[in-house]
N, C-alpha and C positions, 0 to 999 in steps of 0.2 A: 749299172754304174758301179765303177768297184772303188771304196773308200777308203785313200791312205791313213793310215796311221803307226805313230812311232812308239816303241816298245823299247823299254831296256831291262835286257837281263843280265846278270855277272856285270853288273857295270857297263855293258855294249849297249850300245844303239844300235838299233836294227828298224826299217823301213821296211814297212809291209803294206802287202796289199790282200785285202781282203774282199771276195765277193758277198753280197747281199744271201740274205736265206731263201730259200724258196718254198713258200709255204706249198702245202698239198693239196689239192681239191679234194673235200671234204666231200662224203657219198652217205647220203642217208638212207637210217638201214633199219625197214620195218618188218617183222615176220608177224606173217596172220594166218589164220584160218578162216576167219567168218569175214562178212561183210565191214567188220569193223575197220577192214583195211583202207578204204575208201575215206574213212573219218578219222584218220589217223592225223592229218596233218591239223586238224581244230584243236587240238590241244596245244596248251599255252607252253613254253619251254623253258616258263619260269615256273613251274609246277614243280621243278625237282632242287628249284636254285635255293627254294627256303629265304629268297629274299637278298640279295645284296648289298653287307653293310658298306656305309661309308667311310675310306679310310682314306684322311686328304693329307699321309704325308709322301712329298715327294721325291720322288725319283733324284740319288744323288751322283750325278754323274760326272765322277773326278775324271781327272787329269791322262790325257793318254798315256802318261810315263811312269800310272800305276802298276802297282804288281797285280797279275792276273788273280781275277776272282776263282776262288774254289767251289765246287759244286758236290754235293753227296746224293748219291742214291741210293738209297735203302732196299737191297733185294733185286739180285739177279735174274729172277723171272720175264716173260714177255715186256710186261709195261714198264719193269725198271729196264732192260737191256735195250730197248727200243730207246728209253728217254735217253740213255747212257749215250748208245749211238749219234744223236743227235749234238750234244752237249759238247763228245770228245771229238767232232769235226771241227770245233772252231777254235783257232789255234792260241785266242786270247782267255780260254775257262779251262780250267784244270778237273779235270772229272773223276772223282773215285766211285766207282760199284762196290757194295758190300754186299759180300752172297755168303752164308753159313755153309749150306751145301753144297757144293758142285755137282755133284751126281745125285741132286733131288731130283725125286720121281713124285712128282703130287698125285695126289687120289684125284683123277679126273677125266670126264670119257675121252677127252683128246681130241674131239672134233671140230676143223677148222673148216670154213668157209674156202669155195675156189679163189676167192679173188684175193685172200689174202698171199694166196702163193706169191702171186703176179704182185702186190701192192707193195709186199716187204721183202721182195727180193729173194723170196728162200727156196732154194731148189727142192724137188720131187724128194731129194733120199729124206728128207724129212719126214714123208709121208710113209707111216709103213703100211696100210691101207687104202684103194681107192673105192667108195662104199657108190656105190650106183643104184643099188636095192632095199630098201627099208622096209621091217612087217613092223605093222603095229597093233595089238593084240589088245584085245577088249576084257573087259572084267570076265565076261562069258566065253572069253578064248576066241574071238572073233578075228578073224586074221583078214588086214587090207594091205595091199603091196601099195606104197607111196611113191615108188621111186617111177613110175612108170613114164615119166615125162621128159625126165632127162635126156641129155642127145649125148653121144656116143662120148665128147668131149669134155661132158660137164661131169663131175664128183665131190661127194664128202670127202674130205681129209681125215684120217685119221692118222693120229701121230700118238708117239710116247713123250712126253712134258720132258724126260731128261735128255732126249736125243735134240727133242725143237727147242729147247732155253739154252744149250749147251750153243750150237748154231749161233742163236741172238746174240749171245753174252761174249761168243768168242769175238765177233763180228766188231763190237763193240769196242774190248782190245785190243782188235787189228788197229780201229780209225785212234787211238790212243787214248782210252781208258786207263786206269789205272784198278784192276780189281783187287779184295781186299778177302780174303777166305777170312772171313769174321762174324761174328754176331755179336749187334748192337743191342745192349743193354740199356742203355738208359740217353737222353738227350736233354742238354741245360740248356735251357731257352732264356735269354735274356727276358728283362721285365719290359723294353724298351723296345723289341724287335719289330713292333710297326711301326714302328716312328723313325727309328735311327738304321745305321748299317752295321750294328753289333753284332758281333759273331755267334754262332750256335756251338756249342762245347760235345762233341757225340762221345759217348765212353763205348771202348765196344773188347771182346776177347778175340784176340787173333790167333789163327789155326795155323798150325804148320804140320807137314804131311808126318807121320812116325808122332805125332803126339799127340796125348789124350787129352791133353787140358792145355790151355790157352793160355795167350800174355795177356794181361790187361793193359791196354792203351786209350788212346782219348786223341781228338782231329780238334782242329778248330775249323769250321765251314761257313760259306757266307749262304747259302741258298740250302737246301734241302725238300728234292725227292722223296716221297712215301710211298715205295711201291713192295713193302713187306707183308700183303695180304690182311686174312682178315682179324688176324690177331696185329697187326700192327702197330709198333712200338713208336713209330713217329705220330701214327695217330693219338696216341694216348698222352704224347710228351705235348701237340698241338693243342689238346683240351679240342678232338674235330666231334666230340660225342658219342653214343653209342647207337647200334642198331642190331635188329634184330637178325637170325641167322639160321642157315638150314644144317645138317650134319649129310654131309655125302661119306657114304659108303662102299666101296669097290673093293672087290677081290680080283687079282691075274689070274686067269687057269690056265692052265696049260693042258690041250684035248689034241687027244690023235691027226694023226694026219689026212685022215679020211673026215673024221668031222669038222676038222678046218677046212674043210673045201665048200662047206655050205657054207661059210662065214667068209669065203673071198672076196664079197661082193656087197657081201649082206652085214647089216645092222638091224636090230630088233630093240622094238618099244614094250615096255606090256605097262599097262594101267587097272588101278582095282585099288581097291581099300586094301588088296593080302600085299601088295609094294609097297604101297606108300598111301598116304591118307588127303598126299596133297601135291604129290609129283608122280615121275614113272619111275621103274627101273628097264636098266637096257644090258643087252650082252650088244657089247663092241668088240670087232676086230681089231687086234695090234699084229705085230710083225707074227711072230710066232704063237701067240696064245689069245686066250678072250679077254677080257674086262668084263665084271658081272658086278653091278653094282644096282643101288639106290640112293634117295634120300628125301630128309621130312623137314621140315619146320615144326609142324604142329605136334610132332609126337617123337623127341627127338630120343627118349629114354628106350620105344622100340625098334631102334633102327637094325640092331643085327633079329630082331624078328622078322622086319619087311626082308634084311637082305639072303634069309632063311627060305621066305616066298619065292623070289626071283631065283632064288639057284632051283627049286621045285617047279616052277612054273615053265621056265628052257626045260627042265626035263631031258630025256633020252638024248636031245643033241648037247647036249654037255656033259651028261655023264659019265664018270670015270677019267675023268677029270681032276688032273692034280692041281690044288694052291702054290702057288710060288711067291706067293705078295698079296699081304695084306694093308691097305689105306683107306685111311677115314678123317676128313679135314670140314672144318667148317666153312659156307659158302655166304656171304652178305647177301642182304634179301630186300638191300635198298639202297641208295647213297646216304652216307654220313652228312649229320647235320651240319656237319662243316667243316669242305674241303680243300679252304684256303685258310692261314694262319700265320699272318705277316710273308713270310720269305719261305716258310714248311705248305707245301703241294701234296697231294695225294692224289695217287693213280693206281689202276687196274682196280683190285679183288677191294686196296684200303681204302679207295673211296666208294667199294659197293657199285661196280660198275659192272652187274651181272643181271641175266635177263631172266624175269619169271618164264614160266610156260617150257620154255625151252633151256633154261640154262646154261648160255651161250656166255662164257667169260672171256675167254681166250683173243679171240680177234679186238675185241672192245678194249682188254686187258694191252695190248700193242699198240692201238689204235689210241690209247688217253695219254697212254707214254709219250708217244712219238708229237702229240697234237700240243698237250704241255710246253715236252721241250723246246717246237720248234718256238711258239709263243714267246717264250722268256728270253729264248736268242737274241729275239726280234727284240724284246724290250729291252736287252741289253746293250745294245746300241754295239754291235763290235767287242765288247769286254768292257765295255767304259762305264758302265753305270749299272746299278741293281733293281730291281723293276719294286714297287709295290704291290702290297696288299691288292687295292682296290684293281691296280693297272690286270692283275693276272687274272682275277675275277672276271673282267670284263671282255677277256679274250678268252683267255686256253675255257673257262665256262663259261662262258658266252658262246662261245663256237662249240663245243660239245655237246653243251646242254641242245644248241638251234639244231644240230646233226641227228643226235640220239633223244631227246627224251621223247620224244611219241612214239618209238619202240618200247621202250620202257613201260609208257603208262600201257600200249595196246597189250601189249604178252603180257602183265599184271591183271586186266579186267579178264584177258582171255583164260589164265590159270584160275584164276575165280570161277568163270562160272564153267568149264569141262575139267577143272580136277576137283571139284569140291565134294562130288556124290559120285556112287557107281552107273546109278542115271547119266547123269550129263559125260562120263565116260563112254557108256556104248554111244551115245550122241556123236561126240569126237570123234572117234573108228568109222562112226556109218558116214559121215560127213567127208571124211578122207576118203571115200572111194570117188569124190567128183575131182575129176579132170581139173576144174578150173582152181578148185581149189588146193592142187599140188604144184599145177604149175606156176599160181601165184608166192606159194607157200616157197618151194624150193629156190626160185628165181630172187625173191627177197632174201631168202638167208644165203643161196651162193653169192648174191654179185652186192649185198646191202643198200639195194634200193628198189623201190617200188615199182614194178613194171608194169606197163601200161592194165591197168583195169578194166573191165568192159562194163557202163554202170548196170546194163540189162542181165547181165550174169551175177551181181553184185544183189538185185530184185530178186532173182530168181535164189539167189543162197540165202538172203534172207530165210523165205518162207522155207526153204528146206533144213535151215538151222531149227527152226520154232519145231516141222514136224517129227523132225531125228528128237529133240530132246521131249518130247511130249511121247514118242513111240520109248525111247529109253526109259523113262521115269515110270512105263506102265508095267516094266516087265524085269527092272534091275533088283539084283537083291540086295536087302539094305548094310549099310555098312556098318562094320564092328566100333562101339562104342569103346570111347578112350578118354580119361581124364590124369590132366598131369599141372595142377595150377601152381607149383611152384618152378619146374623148370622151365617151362612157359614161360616165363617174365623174364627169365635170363637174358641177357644180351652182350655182347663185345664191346 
């Protein structure tokens, strides 16, 4: 049903028709290893919500012969450029993106999910990789091919962050964004913002190309997007809390042409206490060179020792090997205690929408953008009205939270117990050489949903989980002791 409504701009009245939105069919997306996959859906998906406060003021939805609402999104990445797109298709909300960088390159393996190709519309050149082969390499150097299930058609993505946001962002301009080459400093939040429809004051420095320093300006906004990662400055202006976080580590190399040809296809894992104490390190393929990276939570003061290991551990296939780029960004290691804040949202990296175990941000990162904004369209009724507190809580989290959080809690218990020792690491490696458990594994993170289980296979990995960690734990060598109790407590 498509609903009139009259607008006046420059004095005109103008008669328009607007189509309804059309939400997406949400796909829930659990990756596993063990039998835990099976018990994924028992957990509750108010596990992550911390609870939903009550916030009863209502929705004021003026007069259609209002001036169109403003909209800001903080941060040109996946999940702003995604929310941006949404936003600038409707012809009653005026949409500004603010990106600092335009040719940010973020420290990150760049691995994207198939489905995400198909889901958000983005062509192949995006992809400077298609990985079909994965080792994943044990403390004691134990090497299992994972990929061996894949069918001709299926692959990992790998991309470079400045080629695929560059993509999203422009995309976003096309449908009529308005982007902004700025960084936002500071945001004055009224006292009043849950209650009333008082504007948000954003102060930010504006870039222009040939200058090294910026103008200082200031927007007035009625809504506000947070998708500036995990240093996030709309989180901090929100009062959304703090959380804890990992430091990722990557270097580009750039290797011969002959040993880029092992890595056309291939993607490498290695786990051990000498990477990391509580994740892995990987050499990724990009267009022309490797990605060689790590990262820690628990021990964030050694991270260029772990990333000291991985380049020793590749070994001969990377060597002689030149750096061209070096990145190192912090990664959220949980959702923020609160990710709604009257009329200020948070999305992607700022509201900690990254996955233990595997460290999968990127699709989630597009996926909470896109899921947000389509929500608040919704609640804005055509342009005519501002949505609440409570109203957003109860959809864009509400549907996210019911999609994603038993991924979340499953790859949390799963990094617990195979990244916590060099034990339960060879465990993980011996465990990946079953069939069942790659092709549940792969089919979960390409298409993000759980594909049929068989419970008798589900029996049988049990008991093979219990004897891999029990044969691991007999024969792994113990791990290097490390104490750091004050940056430990640090947090964002």
């Amino acid at each position: 049903t498509y609903k009139p409504l009259i607008q006046i701009t420059n004095t005109q009245f103008s008669f328009i028709i607007s189509p309804p939105n059309k939400l997406l069919k949400m796909k829930i997306s659990i990756i596993a290893v063990t039998g835990l996959i099976g018990s994924a859906s028992a957990f509750a998906p108010t596990t992550f919500t911390g609870g939903n406060v009550a916030h009863r003021a209502s929705a004021s939805c003026d007069s259609a012969l209002s001036m169109n609402y403003k909209v800001a999104v903080v941060g040109g990445g996946p999940s702003g450029a995604c929310a941006a797109e949404i936003f600038a298709q409707e012809q009653n909300i005026d949409t500004v993106l603010f990106e600092r960088k335009m040719d940010n390159a973020k420290p990150c393996g760049g691995a994207i999910p198939l489905c995400m190709i198909g889901e958000f519309d983005m062509p192949e050149t995006v992809v400077d990789r298609k990985v079909r082969k994965m080792n994943l390499i044990s403390p004691k150097n134990v090497e299992v091919n994972i990929g061996e299930t894949l069918q001709p058609d299926e692959y990992i993505g790998m991309c470079r962050r400045e080629i695929m946001d560059k993509f999203l962002r422009d995309r976003a301009i096309e449908y009529g964004a308005e982007c902004v080459n700025g960084l936002v400093t500071s945001i004055e939040v009224p006292s009043d913002h849950k209650t009333s429809n008082s504007k948000y004051n954003i102060k930010y420095m504006e870039f222009e190309s040939g200058k090294s320093s910026g103008t200082a300006k200031n927007m007035e906004v009625d809504l506000i997007i947070g998708a500036d990662g995990a240093n996030s400055r709309v989180a901090k202006a929100m009062d959304a809390g703090a959380y804890n976080f990992a430091i990722a580590f990557q270097e580009r190399i750039k290797i011969s042409d002959d040993k880029m040809k092992f890595y056309e296809e291939m993607a490498e894992m290695y786990v051990g206490d000498d990477v990391s104490p509580d994740f892995y390190g990987w050499v990724f393929p990009k267009y022309d060179h490797v990605g060689v990276g790590t990262g820690t939570v628990v021990n964030r003061p050694a991270i260029k020792q772990y990333q000291k290991a991985i380049r020793e551990r590749a070994g001969d296939k990377i060597a002689g090997g030149k750096i061209i780029k070096v990145e190192a960004h912090p990664i959220p290691e949980h959702y923020r205690p609160r990710r709604v804040q009257g009329r200020m949202i948070l999305v992607g990296d700022a509201a900690g929408y990254v996955t233990k175990c595997s460290g999968e941000g990127i699709y989630f990162a597009a996926k909470s953008g896109r899921m947000a904004a389509q929500e608040i369209v919704s609640l804005m009724k055509n342009g005519s009205c501002l949505p609440t507190q409570e109203q957003i809580e109860d959809t864009y989290l509400a549907k996210y939270d019911k999609a994603y959080g038993p991924t979340y809690t499953v790859l949390d218990i799963l990094q617990k117990v195979f990244y916590s020792n060099n034990g339960a690491r060879e465990a993980f490696v011996e465990l990946c050489n079953s069939k069942y458990v790659q092709q549940v594994t792969f089919d979960s993170y390409l298409y993000k949903r759980v594909q049929g289980n068989n419970p008798l296979d589900d029996i049988k990995l049990l008991g093979e989980t219990i004897g891999c960690l029990i044969k691991g734990y007999a024969d792994a060598k113990p791990d290097a002791v490390f104490s750091n109790p004050v940056e430990s407590q640090k947090r964002l």
